[in-house]
Residue, then its C-alpha position, 0 to 999 in steps of 0.5 A: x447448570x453447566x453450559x454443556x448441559x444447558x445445551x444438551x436439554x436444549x437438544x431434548x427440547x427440539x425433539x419435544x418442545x414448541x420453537x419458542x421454547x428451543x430458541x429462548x434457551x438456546x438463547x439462554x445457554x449461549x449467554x452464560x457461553x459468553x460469561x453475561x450474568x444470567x439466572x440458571x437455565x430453567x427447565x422449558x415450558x411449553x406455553x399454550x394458546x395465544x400466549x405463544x408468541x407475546x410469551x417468546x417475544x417477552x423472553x427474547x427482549x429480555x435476552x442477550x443482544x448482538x453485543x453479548x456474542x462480541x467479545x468486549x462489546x462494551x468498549x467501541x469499536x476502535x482498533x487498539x492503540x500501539x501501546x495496548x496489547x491484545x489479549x492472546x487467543x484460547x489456543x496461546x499464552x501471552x508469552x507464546x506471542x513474544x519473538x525472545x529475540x529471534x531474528x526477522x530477515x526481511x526481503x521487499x520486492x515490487x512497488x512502494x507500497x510494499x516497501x511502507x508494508x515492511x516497515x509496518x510489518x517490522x514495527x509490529x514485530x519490533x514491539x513483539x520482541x523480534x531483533x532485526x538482521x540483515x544478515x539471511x545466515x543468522x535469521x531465525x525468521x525470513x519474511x518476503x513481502x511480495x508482489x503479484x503485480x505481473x507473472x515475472x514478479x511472482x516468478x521471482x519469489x518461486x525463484x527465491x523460495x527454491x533458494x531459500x528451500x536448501x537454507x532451511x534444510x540445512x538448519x543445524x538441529x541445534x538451533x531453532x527451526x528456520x521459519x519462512x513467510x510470504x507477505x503482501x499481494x503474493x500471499x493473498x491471491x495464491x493463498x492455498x497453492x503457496x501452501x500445497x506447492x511448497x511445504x516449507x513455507x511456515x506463514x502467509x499474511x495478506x497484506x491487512x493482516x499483518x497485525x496478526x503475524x506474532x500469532x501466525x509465527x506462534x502457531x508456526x511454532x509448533x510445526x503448524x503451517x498458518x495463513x491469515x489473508x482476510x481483506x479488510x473494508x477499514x484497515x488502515x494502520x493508521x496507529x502503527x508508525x512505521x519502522x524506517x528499515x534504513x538509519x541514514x534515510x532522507x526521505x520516508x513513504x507515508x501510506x494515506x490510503x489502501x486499496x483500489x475502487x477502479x477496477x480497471x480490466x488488467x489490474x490484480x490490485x483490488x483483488x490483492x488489497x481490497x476495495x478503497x478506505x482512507x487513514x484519518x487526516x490527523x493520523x496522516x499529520x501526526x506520522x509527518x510531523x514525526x518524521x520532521x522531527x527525526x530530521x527526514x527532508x522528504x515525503x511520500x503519500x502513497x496510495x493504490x490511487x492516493x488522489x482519490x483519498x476521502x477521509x470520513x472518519x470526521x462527522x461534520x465533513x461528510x455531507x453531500x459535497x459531489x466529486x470533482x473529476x478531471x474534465x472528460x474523465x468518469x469513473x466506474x463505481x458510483x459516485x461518492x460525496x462527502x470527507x476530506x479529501x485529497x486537496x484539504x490533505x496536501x494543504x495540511x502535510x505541506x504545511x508541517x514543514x516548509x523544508x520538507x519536500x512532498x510527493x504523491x503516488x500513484x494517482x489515478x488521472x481522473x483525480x485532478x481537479x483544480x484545487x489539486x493543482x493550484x496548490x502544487x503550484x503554489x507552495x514550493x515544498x510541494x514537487x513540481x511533479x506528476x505521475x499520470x498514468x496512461x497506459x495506453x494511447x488507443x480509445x478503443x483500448x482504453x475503453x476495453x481497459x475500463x480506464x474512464x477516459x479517451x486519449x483526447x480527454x487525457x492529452x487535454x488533462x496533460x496540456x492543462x496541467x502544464x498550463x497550471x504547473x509550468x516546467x511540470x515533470x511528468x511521468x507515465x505507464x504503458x501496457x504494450x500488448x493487451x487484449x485485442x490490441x491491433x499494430x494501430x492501437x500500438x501506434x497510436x500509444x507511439x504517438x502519444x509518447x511522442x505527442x506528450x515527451x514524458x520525464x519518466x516512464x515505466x513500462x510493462x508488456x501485457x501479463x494476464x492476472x487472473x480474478x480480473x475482468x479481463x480474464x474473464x471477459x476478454x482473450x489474451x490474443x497479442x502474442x509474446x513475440x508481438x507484446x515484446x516487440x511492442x514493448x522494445x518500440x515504445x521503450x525506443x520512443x520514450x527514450x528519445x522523447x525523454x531525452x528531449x524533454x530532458x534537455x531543458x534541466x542542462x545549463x539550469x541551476x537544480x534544488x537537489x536533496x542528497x541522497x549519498x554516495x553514488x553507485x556509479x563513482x565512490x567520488x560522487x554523490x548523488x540525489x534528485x531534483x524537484x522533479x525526480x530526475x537523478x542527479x550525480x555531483x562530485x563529493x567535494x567541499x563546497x561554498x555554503x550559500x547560508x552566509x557563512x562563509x565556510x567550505x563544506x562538504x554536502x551530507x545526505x538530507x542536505x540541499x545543495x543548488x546544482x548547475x547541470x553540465x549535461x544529460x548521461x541517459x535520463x541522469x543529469x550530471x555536473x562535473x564542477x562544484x555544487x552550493x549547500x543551501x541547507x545543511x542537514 
């Protein structure tokens, strides 16, 4: 019998039949649904007395269980590998979900994490058959890997969409219709106002769903608009190599974890990317060693809170080991034991390849215990620099920012870490201007910028997120001419602070890694030291310090020794001749 058949006697039953009745054949009807080898469904019985429930509990064991409504619930769990392809859904056909050479154009703005997520984005397309071009003319595909981090951020993309809006209506009828994608944090939590305000976006992928993009672009096909922005608590890509979008790249970004658990008051991410979950180690290890192969001389972890990675996915690491958390710092969720964590990771990553340089953002301060730091110290390929996001100088304000810490726990962390690491670069964020924040909170946040002399900093006037706890619970009270003004003051001190701290790189002997050709001067080269200040050196032939004897000229992926002559802003500078050390 049919399985529609089977159904509708099922339907009959519920009229007529004892529950146990209806729910053993509905039970049967769904099992040969799902193709499981079954007899024919048998006409119902009606079983009498105290028989009832030994009879439905004897036919329900003999059922089907949870697996049989999954499809391939024989095969674990695993997510597929990148050579395997999925079968297509009822509605496509494989061929359906292949790109034929259509063109992607794809355009990445905000954080490093979103540069990693365009490369992840590309590489699945790539093996779809999409062709890649930098040209928007000729694109039949244009995907914006967005962010959603502050107002102007989304701003900047309505902005680009409406500019992208005459694009599309131009199209020549002759040739296929232009398809235009957001991606990323944007994506996910606009969802449907993205839909209803403009028509002419075809796709949206949050930012676990870009395995899915070939089937969303399937479905835009046939001029239907298709969205995919469901989180995931295990979603890692951890089997997808990312695409370099760059050939002549020196340096590459690793993604190690997604995700954030902080829920800190002012902060869109855990609403946008999920709640926190780690790559396996091995993974990690394989996409590094790959991109030592491919001759890459520089790496970055990322991670929404990369120190507070935890590999579990190794059953003999996850017993109850406790957390070690920076001295004076908590944290706002329950504490979890067990995994690998951030130091065993570093260990391993720095281990691959003595020439290859390893940094790490962004980490959480809380993160840092000493065997983070003793490590840094101690292998050399490990950059003698940390970003240790602050965000304010005010307790009062911390707290209200659910950051975990005071201001005397965190210039505690700053002055221990110095200790550890010597001529450690640091680097920071400031919020100016959030909730409540009095001109006392401000100064304070002055003071610390003053108290601490940052390397690098990156700061930002307060933009309310809404989903955040701070949207919810506290009032946006600072006024925009204040919030500036603050901003232009801290943006005043960091700059004469860094100056000074600065200072002490000029007349020292620099390791940089050439980059390539400066955009200031076509006669310049340019590329980073240890601690990710930018230095400027004329592209000229230098002495190779290998012991060969001859004059070379430095190449990009190269390091060269650098003696710096001065300081132009926060970018050291040096108007004579450079060493190669190790050519590319």
């Amino acid at each position: 019998m049919q399985p529609l058949q089977c159904a509708l006697r099922a339907q009959r039953c519920l009229r007529r039949g004892p529950l146990a009745s209806v729910s053993w054949l509905l039970l049967r009807t769904c099992r040969a649904h799902s193709r499981v080898p079954s007899s024919a469904c048998p006409s119902p019985e009606r079983p009498q007395g105290d028989g009832v429930g030994k009879d439905f509990s004897s036919r329900l064991a003999a059922g089907p269980t949870f697996q049989d409504f999954l499809r391939s619930a024989s095969v674990p769990p695993e997510k597929p590998s990148s050579s395997e392809v999925e079968d297509p859904p009822p509605y496509l056909t494989a061929d359906e979900l292949l790109g034929r050479q259509r063109r992607v154009y794809l355009e990445t703005y905000g954080c490093q994490m979103n540069v990693n997520d365009t490369e992840i984005a590309w590489s699945i397309l790539q093996k779809s058959g999409y062709l890649r071009t930098n040209n928007l003319q000729e694109a039949d595909v244009i995907l914006l890997v967005t962010c959603s981090i502050r107002e102007k951020a989304e701003q900047t993309i309505w902005n680009r969409l409406h500019q992208l809006k005459s694009l599309k209506s131009k199209r020549l009828r002759s040739r296929m219709p232009l398809r235009i994608g957001i991606l990323g944090c944007m994506a996910e939590r606009l969802k449907q106002e993205i839909l209803n305000r403009e028509k002419m976006v075809d796709i949206l992928a949050g930012p676990d769903a870009y395995r899915d993009l070939p089937r969303l672009l399937a479905v835009a096909e046939s001029g239907q608009q298709a969205a995919n922005v469901l989180l995931s608590l295990d979603e890692t890509y951890a089997d997808v190599m990312p695409v370099q979008t760059s050939p002549s790249a020196t340096s590459a970004f690793v993604s190690i974890m997604r995700g954030c658990d902080n829920m800190c008051s002012y902060c869109i991410v855990p609403f946008t990317r999920g709640r926190e979950r780690s790559r396996p180690v091995a993974s990690i290890l394989e996409e590094v060693r790959k991109l030592s192969e491919q001759g890459l001389k520089e790496v970055t972890l990322l991670g929404q809170n990369v120190n507070s990675f935890r590999d579990n996915s190794e059953v003999q690491f996850n017993s109850a080991v406790s957390t070690n958390l920076s001295r004076g710092f908590s944290t706002n969720y329950k504490a979890k034991q067990g995994g690998l964590r951030f130091a065993h990771l570093l260990d391993q990553v720095s281990r691959i390849d003595p020439e290859m340089r390893i940094r790490f953002t962004s980490p959480h301060p809380k993160d840092f215990p000493d065997e983070v730091l003793q490590l840094i110290h101690e292998r050399d390929n490990i950059c003698k620099q940390i970003h240790l996001p602050a965000q304010s100088g005010s307790s009062r304000v911390l707290e209200a920012m659910r950051r975990g810490y005071s201001r005397e726990a965190y210039v505690e962390l700053v002055q221990h870490i110095r200790e550890s690491i010597p001529g450690v670069s640091l680097s920071s964020d400031f919020i100016a201007g959030f909730c409540g924040e009095t001109e006392e909170d401000h100064l304070q946040t002055v003071s610390l910028l003053r108290e601490v002399q940052y390397n690098i900093g990156f700061l930002f006037a307060y933009s309310m997120r809404q989903k955040t706890r701070a949207y919810h619970r506290l009032k946006d009270d600072v006024p925009e001419e204040v919030k500036l003004r603050r901003l232009e003051e801290l943006i005043t001190v960091f700059r004469e602070e860094a100056t000074k701290a600065n200072k002490s790189f000029v007349g020292c002997t620099q390791l940089v890694l050439v980059e390539g050709p400066s955009k200031r001067s076509a006669t310049d080269l340019c590329g980073r030291n240890d601690g990710n200040l930018k230095v400027i050196f004329p592209d000229v032939e230098v002495e190779d310090v290998t012991g060969s004897g001859l004059r070379v000229r430095a190449q990009p992926g190269d390091y060269v020794l650098v003696k710096c002559q001065r300081l132009a802003g926060h970018v050291l500078m040096r108007w004579a001749g450079a060493q190669v050390l190790f050519q590319h």
